[in-house]
Each structure stands twice: as structure tokens, then as C-alpha cells.
N, C-alpha and C positions, 0 to 999 in steps of 0.2 A: 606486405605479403599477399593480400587482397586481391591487390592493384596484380602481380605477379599475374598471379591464378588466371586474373581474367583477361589479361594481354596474352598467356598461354593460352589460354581457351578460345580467344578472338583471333590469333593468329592460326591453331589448328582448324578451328573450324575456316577458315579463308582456303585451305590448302584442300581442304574435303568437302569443296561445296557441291561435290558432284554425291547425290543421295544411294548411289551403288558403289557403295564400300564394300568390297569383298572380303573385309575381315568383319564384317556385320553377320554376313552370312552362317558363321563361326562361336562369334562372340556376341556376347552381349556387350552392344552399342551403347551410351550415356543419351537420357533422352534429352528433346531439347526446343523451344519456341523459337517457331523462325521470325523474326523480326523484322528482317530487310530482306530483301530478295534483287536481284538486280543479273538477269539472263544476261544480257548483253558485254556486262562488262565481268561473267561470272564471280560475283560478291553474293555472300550470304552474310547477315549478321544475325548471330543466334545467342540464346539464353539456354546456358544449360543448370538444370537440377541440381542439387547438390549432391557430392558425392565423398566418398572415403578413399583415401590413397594415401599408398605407403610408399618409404623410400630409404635407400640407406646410403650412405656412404662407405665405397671401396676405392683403395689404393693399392695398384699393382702394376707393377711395369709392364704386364703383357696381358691386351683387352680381352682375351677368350681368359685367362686368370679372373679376370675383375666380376667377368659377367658369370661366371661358375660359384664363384665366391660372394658374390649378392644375391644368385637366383636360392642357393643354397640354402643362404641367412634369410630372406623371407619366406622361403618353404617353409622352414625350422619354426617361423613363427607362426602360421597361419596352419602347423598342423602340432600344435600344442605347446611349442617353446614357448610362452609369450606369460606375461604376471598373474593371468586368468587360467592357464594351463589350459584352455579349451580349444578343441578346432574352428577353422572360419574358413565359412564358405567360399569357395573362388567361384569367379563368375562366369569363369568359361569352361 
């Protein structure tokens, strides 16, 4: 599950090694140690922070269903649905 995380995270950071991300501008970005750098052949290799992330699983035969029906259920959580019944902050 580990290993997962961080070949997603090693793979995303490869695909954004360009440091003007325009959803940074917006969002709050994951911070992160650059470790490798390599201009020429544009690779980064980065270390990122730890961080919390949520996800659910939806089955629907039609993607705009699926993606209404998951943004929904973790709204629902993050604004008091959840075992704690408290709000949590979103980052953007």
C-alpha cells in the first residue's frame, strides 16, 4: 500500500516537474524536498510530506452520476456526516 503511495507520488511528481502549476495558484499545493533535479532530461525526484486523503468508492454506469455521487458523499463527510459529527477543513 506504501509502495502504491509513493510510485503515485513519484509518478505525479515526474508529470509536474515544471514548478508553475497553475492549480498552486488556487490551491494549496503538498509541500515537498527536491532530491534529484535533472533540467535537461526534465526529471525531478521529490519527497513529499505526509499527508491525509480521502476516497470512496462509486459504481455508476454514467461518469458525471459517479462523480456527483462521490463529490456529494465526501462533502457529506467533511461537513459533519462523519463518526466525530464535526466539520473538517478543506484546503482550498
Amino acid at each position: 500500500k506504501v509502495v502504491s503511495i509513493c510510485l503515485l507520488l513519484l509518478a505525479a511528481s515526474l508529470c509536474f516537474a515544471d514548478d508553475s502549476i497553475p492549480e498552486c495558484s488556487r490551491y494549496d499545493c503538498p509541500s515537498y524536498s527536491l532530491l534529484y533535479n535533472n533540467d535537461t532530461s526534465s526529471i525531478q525526484i521529490r519527497e513529499y510530506n505526509s499527508a491525509r486523503w480521502v476516497r470512496t468508492a462509486v459504481q455508476s454506469f454514467y461518469y458525471e452520476d459517479a462523480v456527483n455521487i462521490g463529490f456529494n458523499r465526501l462533502f457529506d463527510y467533511i461537513t459533519g456526516a462523519n463518526a466525530d459529527g464535526i466539520d473538517i477543513d478543506m484546503t482550498a
